[in-house]
N, C-alpha and C positions, 0 to 999 in steps of 0.2 A: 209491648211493650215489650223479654225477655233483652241473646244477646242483649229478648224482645226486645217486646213487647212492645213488643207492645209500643208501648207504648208504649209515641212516646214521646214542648218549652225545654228542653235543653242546653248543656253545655257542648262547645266543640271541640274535637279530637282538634291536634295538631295541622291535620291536613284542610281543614276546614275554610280559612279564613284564603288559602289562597284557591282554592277551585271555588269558592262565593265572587272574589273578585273576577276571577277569570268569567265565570260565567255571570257575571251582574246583567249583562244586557241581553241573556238568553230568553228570560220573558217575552222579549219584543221581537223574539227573529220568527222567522216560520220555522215548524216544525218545531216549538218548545213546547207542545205538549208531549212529549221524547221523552225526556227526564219526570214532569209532571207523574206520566203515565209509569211511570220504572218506579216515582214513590208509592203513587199509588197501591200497584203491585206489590210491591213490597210489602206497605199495612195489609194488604191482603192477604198473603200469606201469611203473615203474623197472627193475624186472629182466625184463620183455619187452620193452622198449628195447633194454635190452642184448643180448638175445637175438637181435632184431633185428639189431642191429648184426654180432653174429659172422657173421650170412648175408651181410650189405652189404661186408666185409673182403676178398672174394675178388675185387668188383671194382672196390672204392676204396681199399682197403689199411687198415691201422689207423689211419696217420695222417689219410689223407684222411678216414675217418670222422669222427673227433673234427673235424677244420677244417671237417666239413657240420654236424655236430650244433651248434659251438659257432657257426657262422654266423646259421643258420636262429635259434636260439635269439635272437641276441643282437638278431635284427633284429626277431623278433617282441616282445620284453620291451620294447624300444625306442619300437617302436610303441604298445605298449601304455601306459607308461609316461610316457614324454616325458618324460628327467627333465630338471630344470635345471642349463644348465651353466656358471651365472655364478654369484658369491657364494660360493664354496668357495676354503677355504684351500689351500697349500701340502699341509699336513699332508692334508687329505682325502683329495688327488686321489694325493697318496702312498700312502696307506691303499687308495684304491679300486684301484689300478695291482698293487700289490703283493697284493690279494685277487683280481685277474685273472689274474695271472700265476699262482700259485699254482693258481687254477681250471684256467688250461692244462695246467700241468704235471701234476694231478692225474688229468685226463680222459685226457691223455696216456701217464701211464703204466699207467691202468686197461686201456686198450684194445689197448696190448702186452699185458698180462697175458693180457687174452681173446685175444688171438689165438694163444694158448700152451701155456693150460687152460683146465679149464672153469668155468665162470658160478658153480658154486655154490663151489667151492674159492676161485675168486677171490676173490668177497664176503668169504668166510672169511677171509680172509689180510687184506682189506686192512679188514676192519673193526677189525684190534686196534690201530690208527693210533688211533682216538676212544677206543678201549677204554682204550689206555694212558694217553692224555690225562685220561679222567674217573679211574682209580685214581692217578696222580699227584696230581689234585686235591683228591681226597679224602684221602692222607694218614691214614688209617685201618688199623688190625690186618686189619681184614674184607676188605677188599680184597687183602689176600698169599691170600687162598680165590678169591677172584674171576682174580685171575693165573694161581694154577695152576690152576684151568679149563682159561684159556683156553691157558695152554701144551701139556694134557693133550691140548688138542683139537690144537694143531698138530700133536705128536708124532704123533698119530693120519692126520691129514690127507696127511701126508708119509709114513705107513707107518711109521714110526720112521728113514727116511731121505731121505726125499722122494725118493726113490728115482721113486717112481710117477707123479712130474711133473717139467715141464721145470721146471731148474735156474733157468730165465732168467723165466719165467712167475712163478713164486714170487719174486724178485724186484723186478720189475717191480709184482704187488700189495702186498708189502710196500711197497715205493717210495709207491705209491698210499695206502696207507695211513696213511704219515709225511705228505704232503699235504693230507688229509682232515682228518689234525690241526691241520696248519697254519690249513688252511681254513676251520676254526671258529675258531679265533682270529679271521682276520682278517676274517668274516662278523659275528662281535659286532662289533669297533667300526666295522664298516662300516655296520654297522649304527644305530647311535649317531652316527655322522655323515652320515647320509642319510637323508631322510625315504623313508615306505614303502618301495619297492624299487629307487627308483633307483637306491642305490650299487652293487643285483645289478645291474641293468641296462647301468650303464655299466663293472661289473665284466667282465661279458659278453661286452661291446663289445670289449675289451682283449683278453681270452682269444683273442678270434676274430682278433683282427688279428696279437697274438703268432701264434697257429695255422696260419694260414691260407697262408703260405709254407711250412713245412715239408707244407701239406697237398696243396700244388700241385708240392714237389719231389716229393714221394713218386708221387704219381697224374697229373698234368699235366693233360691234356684230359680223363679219366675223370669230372672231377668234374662236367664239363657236360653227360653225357648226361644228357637230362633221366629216366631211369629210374633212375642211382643217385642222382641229384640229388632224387628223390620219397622213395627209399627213405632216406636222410638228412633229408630232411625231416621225416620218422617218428619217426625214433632222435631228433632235435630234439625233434618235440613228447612223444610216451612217457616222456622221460628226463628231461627239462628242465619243458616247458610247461606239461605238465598236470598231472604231480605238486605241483611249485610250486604253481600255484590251489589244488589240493584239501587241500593241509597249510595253507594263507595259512585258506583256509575254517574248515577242521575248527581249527585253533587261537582262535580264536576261541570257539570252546562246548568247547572240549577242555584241561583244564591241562598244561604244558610235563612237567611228570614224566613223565605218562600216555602222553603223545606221544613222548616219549622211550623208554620203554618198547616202545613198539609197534615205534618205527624197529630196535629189535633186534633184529628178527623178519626182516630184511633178507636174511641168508643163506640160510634156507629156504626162504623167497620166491626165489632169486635159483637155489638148487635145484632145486627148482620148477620155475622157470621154464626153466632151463636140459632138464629131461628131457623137458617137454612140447615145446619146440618145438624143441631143438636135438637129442636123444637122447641127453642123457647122463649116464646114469647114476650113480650113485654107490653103491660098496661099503658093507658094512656100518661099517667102521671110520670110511670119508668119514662115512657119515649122522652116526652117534656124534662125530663131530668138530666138525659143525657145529652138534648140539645143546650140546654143550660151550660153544662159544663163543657163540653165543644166551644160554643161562646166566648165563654170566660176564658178557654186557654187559647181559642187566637183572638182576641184583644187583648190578651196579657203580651203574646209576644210583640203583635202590632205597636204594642205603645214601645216595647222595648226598642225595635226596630227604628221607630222614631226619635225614643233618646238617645241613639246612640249614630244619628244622623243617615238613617237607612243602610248602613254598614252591620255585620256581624262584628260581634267583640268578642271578648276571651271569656269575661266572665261568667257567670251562673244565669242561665234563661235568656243567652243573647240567641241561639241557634242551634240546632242537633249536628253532630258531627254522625257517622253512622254508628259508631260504638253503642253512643247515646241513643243514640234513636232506637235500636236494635234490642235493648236491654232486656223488654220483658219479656 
């Protein structure tokens, strides 16, 4: 989810709706699984970031993580980028502050969450944040199916009392997950009022500065050894950098539905990832949980998809822009 995360049913960055059009009939050409494979990737690296991350926690803390990932991040985007920072209203720089903050707080509470459970429950928990945002939106019968999915899955997830995870952890990804909604909101018209990526950019910026004393109370001098300072640098780029590129690419020959589609796949991936590098496993009722909610978030977009006559729209849960998609 971060930029993730993560994961990540959401809304569209600006650029969205015309690299969906441009690419609507890339599905059907040869060679579409190009872009497919670039999202893919992308989730991938998303949730071996993270995995990453849970190993870096022992000797930067949760906080100090997130204040290296969202540094590193914000200085490379920066770089890259250059956005302009004269000729913006009031309103922009509101909009872009407020989609920063929001980006903290989100990375923030994700990475409590990881420090408490594991990788693939987290995903789980904190993707019905977008989840509920796209069945809100949709307003449809279909979606009370898509709901109890993904409620079926939670019950599951918690054993039927969450008995089997920390109380504070599941929290914490719900938390993460009210964010992530947030966060696509404020990634569309952040998006709408910055050209390409600067407003992530300078959104970035903000996160890291909000961040970045709470990351220096938490760890103090830890964050300057220069070996968790690498290993941050990592979780930066796995989580942020290069997923970013490779959704900005694949959007392009890929339509927003599709793309949308794929990011749901996020919790698996994020299981995944979690047993390869971290060990940890998951019960059978855990697996079944996370396929539940998988499920439910691409039939939620699917229907969306459909009301909206197989076009990406603007609103909330039509399709991920990469901001969106990037977040956790």
């Amino acid at each position: 989810m971060s930029i993730p995360s993560t994961p990540r049913a959401a809304a569209p960055s600006s650029s969205t709706p015309a690299t969906s059009s441009a690419g609507a009939g890339a599905p059907h050409r040869r060679g579409s699984l190009g872009p497919v494979g670039l999202v893919l990737a992308g989730g991938v690296s998303v949730q071996f970031g993270g995995a990453l991350a849970v190993t870096l926690m022992p000797r930067a803390g949760a906080l100090g993580v997130v204040a290296l990932r969202l540094l590193v991040a914000a200085v490379v985007l920066l770089l890259v980028c250059r956005p302009r920072l004269r000729g913006h209203s009031r309103t922009d720089w509101g909009t872009v502050v407020v989609f920063g903050v929001t980006m903290a707080a989100m990375n923030g509470l994700f990475y409590q969450a990881l420090d408490r459970i594991p990788l693939g429950p987290a995903v789980t928990l904190e993707v019905l944040g977008p989840l509920a945002l796209s069945v809100l939106a949709s307003r449809r019968a279909v979606n009370l199916v898509w709901a109890a999915l993904a409620l079926a899955g939670v019950f599951l997830l918690g054993g039927g009392d969450f008995g089997g995870l920390d109380l504070a952890g599941v929290a914490f990804a719900l938390g993460a997950g009210a964010m992530w909604a947030a966060y696509i909101v404020f990634s569309a018209r952040t998006g709408r009022r910055f050209p390409h990526a600067d407003g992530l950019a300078l959104a970035m910026a903000v996160g890291a500065l909000v961040f970045l004393p709470l990351g220096i109370a938490e760890s103090g001098a830890r964050l300057a050894d220069p070996v968790t300072f690498a290993l941050g640098a990592g979780v930066a780029l796995l989580s942020s950098v290069l997923p970013y590129t490779l959704e900005l690419l694949a959007l392009r020959r890929l339509p927003a539905p599709t793309f949308a589609i794929l990011m749901s796949l996020e919790p698996a991936i994020a299981a995944t990832a979690g047993f390869l590098v971290l060990g940890q496993s998951l019960s059978v009722p855990q697996a079944l949980a996370v396929t539940l909610v998988v499920a439910a978030s691409m039939g939620a977009v699917r229907t969306q998809v459909r009301r909206r006559g197989g076009a990406p729209g603007s609103g909330p849960g039509a399709g991920p822009g990469p901001e969106a998609a990037s977040g956790q």
